[in-house]
N, C-alpha and C positions, 0 to 999 in steps of 0.2 A: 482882506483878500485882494483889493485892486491893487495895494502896494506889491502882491507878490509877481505879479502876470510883469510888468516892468522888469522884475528884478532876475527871472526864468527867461527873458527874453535876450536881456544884458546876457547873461549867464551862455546861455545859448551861443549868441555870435562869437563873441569874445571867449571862449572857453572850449565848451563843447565840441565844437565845429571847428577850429585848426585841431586838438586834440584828435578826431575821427582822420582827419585829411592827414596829418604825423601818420598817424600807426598804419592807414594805406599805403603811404608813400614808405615806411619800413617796410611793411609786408612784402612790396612790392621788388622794393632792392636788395632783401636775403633771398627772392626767389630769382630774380636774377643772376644773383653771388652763385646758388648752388647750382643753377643754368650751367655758366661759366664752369666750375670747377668740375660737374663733372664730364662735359665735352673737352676739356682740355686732360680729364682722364682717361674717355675713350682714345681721345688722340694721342696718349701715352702708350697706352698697348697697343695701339692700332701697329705703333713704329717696332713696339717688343716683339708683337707676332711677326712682323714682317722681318724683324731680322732674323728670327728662331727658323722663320722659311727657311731662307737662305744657307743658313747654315746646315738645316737637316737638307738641302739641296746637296749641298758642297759634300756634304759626309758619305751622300747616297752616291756620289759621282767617285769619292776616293772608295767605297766596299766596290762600286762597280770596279771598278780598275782593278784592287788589288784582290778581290775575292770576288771572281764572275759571277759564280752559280748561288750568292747570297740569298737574292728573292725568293728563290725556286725552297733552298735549304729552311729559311725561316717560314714562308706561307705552309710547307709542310707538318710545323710543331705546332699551327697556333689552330 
């Protein structure tokens, strides 16, 4: 029994304990990875939406020009 409390102790520093302090320091860098990916995916649509703006802008400026009474005609069927 005395031989083993040495040998659990070894075991322990050398082994154990970087193996815990690894899988923290993974844990830690795929929750960052997925941090990262998905705010550079909001930031992907953030830029989609805003151009989809623009455009449904630009479209609502060409019905206004060429078909005045548009709003008035669609707010009426929906």
């Amino acid at each position: 029994m005395d031989e083993v409390i040495p040998l659990v102790a070894i075991l322990s520093i050398f082994v154990i304990l970087p193996g815990m302090a690894m899988y923290f320091a993974d844990r830690r860098r795929r929750w960052r990875h997925e941090n990262q990916t998905q705010s550079s995916g909001n930031a992907q649509l953030t830029a989609v939406a805003e151009r989809m703006e623009r455009r449904i802008d630009a479209l609502e400026q060409i019905l206004d020009t060429e078909s005045p009474g548009w709003r008035k005609k669609y707010h009426e069927h929906s």
